[in-house]
C-alpha positions as a printed Julia matrix, in Angstrom:
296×3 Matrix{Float64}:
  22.57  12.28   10.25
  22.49  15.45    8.09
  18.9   16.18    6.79
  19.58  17.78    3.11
  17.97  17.13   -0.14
  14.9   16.19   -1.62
  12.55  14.76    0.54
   9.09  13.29   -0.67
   5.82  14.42    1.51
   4.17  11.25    0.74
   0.66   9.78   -0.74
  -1.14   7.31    1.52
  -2.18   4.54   -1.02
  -5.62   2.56   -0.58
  -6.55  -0.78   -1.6
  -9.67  -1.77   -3.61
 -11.53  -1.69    0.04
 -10.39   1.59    0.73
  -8.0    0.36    3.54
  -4.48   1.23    3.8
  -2.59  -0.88    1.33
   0.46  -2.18    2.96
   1.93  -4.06    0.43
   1.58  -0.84   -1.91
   3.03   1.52    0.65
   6.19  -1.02    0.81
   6.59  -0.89   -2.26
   6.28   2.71   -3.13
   8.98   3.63   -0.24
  11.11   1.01   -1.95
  10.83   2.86   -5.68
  11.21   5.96   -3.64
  14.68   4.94   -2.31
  15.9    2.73   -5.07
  15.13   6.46   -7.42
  17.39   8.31   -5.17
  14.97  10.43   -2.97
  16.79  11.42    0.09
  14.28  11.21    2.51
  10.41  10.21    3.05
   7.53  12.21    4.6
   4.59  10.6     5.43
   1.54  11.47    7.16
   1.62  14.89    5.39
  -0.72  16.83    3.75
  -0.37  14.79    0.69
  -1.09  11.84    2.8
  -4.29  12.88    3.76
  -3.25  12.86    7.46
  -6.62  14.15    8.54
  -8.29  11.21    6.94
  -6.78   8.55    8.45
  -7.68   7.24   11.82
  -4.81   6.93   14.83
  -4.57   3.19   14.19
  -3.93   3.92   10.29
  -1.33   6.72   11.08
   0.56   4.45   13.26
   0.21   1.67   10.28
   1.18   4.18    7.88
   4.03   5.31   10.14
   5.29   1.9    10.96
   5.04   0.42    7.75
   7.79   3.25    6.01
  10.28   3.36    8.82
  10.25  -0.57    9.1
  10.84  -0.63    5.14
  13.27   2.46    4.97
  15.19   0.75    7.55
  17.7    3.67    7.85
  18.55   3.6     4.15
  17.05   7.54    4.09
  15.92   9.57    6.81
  11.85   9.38    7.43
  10.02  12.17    9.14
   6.62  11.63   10.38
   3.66  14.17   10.23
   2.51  14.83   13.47
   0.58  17.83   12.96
  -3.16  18.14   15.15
  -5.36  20.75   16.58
  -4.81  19.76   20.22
  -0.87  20.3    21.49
  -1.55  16.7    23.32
  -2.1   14.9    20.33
   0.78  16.4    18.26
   2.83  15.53   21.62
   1.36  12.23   21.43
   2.08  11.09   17.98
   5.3   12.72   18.19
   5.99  10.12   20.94
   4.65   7.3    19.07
   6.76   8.29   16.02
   9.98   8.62   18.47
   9.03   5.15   19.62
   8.95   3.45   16.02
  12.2    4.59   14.82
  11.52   7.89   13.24
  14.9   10.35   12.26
  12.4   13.16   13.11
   8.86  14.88   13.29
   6.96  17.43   11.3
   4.91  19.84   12.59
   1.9   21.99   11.27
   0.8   24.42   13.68
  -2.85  24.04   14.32
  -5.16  24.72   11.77
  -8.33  25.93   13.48
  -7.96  27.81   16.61
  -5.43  30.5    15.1
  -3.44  30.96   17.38
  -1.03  33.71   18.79
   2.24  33.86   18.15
   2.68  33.5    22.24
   0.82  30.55   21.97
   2.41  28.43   19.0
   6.02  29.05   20.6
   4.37  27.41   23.66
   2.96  25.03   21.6
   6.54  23.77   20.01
   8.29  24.23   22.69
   5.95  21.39   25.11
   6.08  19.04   22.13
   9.7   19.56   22.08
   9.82  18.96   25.89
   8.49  15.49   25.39
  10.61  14.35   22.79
  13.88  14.1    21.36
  13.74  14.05   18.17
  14.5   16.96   15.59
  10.82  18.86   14.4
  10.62  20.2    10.81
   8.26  23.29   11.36
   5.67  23.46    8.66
   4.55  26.94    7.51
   2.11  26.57    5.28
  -0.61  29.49    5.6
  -3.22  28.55    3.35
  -3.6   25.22    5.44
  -2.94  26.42    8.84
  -4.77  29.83    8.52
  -1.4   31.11   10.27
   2.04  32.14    9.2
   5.15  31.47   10.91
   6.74  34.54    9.84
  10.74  34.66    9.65
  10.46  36.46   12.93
   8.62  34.24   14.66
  10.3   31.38   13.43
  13.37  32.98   14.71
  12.27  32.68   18.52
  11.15  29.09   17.35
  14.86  28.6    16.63
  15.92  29.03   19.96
  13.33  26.09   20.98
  15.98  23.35   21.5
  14.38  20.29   18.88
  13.01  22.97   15.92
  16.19  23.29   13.81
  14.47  22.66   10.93
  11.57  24.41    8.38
   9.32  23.48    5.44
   8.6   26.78    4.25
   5.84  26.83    2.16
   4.61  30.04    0.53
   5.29  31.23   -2.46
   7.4   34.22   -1.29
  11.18  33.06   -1.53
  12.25  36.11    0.48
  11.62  34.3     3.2
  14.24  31.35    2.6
  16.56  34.59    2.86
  15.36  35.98    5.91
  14.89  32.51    8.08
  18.48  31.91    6.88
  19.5   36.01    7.74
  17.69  35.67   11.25
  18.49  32.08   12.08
  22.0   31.47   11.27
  23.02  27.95   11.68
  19.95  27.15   14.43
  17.56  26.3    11.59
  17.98  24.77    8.49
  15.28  25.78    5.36
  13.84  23.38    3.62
  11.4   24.93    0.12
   7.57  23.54    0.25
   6.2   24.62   -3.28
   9.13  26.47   -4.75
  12.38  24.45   -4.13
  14.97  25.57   -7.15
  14.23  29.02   -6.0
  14.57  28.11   -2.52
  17.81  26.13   -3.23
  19.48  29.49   -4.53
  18.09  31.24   -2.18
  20.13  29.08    0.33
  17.46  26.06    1.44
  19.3   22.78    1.73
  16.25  20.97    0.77
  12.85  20.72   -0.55
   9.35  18.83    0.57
   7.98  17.69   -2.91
   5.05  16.58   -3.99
   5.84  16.15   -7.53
   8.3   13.45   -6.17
   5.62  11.05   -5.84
   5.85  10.92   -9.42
   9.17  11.53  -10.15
  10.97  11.3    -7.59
  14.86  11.07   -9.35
  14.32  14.61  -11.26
  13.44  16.24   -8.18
  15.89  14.89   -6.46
  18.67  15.72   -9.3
  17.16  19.26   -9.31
  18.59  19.6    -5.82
  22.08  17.69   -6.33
  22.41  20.04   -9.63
  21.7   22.92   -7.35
  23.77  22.14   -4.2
  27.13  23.62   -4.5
  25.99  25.3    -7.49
  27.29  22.31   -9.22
  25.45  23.02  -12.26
  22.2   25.86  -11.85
  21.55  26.16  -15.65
  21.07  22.44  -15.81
  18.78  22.5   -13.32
  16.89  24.85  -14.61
  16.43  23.2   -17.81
  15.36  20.19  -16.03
  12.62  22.54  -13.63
  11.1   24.25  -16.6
  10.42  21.21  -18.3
   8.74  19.55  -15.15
   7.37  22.98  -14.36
   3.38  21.61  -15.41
   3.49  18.65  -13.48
   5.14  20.18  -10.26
   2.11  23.02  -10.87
  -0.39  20.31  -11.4
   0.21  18.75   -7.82
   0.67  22.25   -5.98
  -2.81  23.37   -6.26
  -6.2   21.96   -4.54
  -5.54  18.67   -6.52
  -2.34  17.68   -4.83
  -4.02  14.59   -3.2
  -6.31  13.39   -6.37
  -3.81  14.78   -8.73
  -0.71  13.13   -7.49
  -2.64   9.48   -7.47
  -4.03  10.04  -11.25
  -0.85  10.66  -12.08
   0.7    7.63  -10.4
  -2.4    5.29  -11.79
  -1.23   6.41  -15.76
   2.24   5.42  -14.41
   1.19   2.03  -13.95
   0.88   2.05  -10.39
  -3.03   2.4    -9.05
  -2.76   3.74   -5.32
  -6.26   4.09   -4.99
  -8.21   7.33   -4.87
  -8.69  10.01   -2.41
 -10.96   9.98    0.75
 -13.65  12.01    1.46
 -14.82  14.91    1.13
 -11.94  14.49   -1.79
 -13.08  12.86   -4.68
 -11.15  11.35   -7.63
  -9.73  14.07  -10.73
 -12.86  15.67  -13.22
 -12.7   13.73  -16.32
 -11.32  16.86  -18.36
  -8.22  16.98  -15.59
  -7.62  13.0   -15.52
  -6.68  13.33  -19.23
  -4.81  16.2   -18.33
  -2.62  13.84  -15.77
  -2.42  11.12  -18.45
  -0.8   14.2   -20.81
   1.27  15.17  -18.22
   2.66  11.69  -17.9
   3.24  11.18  -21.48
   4.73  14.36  -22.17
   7.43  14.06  -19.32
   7.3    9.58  -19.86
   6.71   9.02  -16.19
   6.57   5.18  -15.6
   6.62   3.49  -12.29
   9.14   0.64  -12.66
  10.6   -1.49   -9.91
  14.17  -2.74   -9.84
  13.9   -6.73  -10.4
């Protein structure tokens, strides 16, 4: 299977308990597909990973590949602190079907660069699927620099990256230093990334619209049509910016709630949008006429 395109890091929706609403994370992968996305992330950041417990990340998990049921690729978030439980979820995800597993390094202890090519390289010992690194800085407290990432290349299952800082230099470099060991995927800035040379892009703002970011990229590949898609990114420039900042969680559900589609809010510590930034989202949703609506 060849991993390209836009690819949604996905919201973890809650029923009226707070539980993990099944029938509402069916149905959300199924508008997902049925808008064109080209693949499905959950158990990301966006999904609030660290607030779910093991036996709702294996729900979570379980519940998208069973409903994606090959029609796009699914990649599971398997990031931790300890190496043993990233190896263990990435086992459990191997075991329920997943196309692949993506990987934040850990987010506390800092380590080395010694260390996190240790790290990648036991997880990919124990399984076989592909791993999507995931530099994201601000979240992980380190960087996986294009160097480093580089001698993560040569780590036999990492041959792919969601790079996710807002310096697009480094789409050019991991390409430059990689070659064809590693493809690039952009985090926050995916048209840049795309001419910079990324075959795909972890969205956010595909949550909410998932069939413009996913045109973005099909405008983009091939340079089929680049002032297009640019016309089409500047306009959806506020809402992609109102999902990439501390919001991205309670954000992305206001949003889908004034869509017509009420996913719950965030967990704690998170709490639901300010007043003054929930009419904001509603704004946001006029302005661009987002609507959630189901194929009958």
């Amino acid at each position: 299977m060849k991993f390209r395109g836009t690819y949604t890091v996905m919201i973890t929706p809650y029923d009226s308990e707070g539980r993990v609403d099944v029938p509402g994370l069916r149905r959300f992968t199924d508008w997902q597909i049925a808008q064109g996305i080209a693949g499905l992330i959950p158990l990301g950041s966006t999904g609030e990973f660290l607030s779910l417990t093991d036996d709702e990340r294996t729900l979570v998990a379980q519940t998208v590949i069973e409903q994606a049921a090959g029609r796009v690729p699914v990649f599971i978030g398997t990031g931790a602190e300890n190496t043993y439980d990233v190896i263990r979820y990435s086992q459990e995800a191997e075991k329920l079907g997943a196309d692949g597993v993506m990987i934040i390094p850990p987010f506390y202890s800092t380590p080395t660069d010694d260390e996190l090519f240790v790290h990648y390289r036991r997880v990919s010992d124990a399984i076989g699927l592909p791993i999507m690194l995931y530099n994201n800085p601000a979240t992980a407290n380190v960087d996986l620099k294009p160097e480093l990432v580089a001698r993560l290349s040569h780590i036999d299952n990492c041959c792919l990256i969601k790079e996710s800082t807002m310096d697009v230099t480094r789409v050019r470099d991991i390409i430059r230093l990689c070659g064809d060991r590693l493809s690039v995927f952009g985090g926050i800035m995916g048209f840049e990334s795309f001419l910079e040379g990324a075959i795909g892009w972890v969205a956010v703002a595909s949550n909410v619209a998932p069939h413009v970011m996913s045109e973005i990229f099909n405008l983009c590949d091939g340079y089929k049509d680049i002032g297009k898609a640019r016309e089409m990114y500047f306009r959806h420039v506020p809402l992609i910016q109102f999902v990439g900042g501390q919001g991205y969680v309670s954000g992305t559900k206001a949003l889908l709630k004034h869509m017509g589609f009420d996913v719950g809010g965030p967990r704690a510590p998170r709490l639901p949008l300010p007043e003054a930034d929930d009419a904001r989202a509603l704004q946001i949703v006029r302005d661009l006429d987002l609507r959630f609506e189901e194929r009958a």
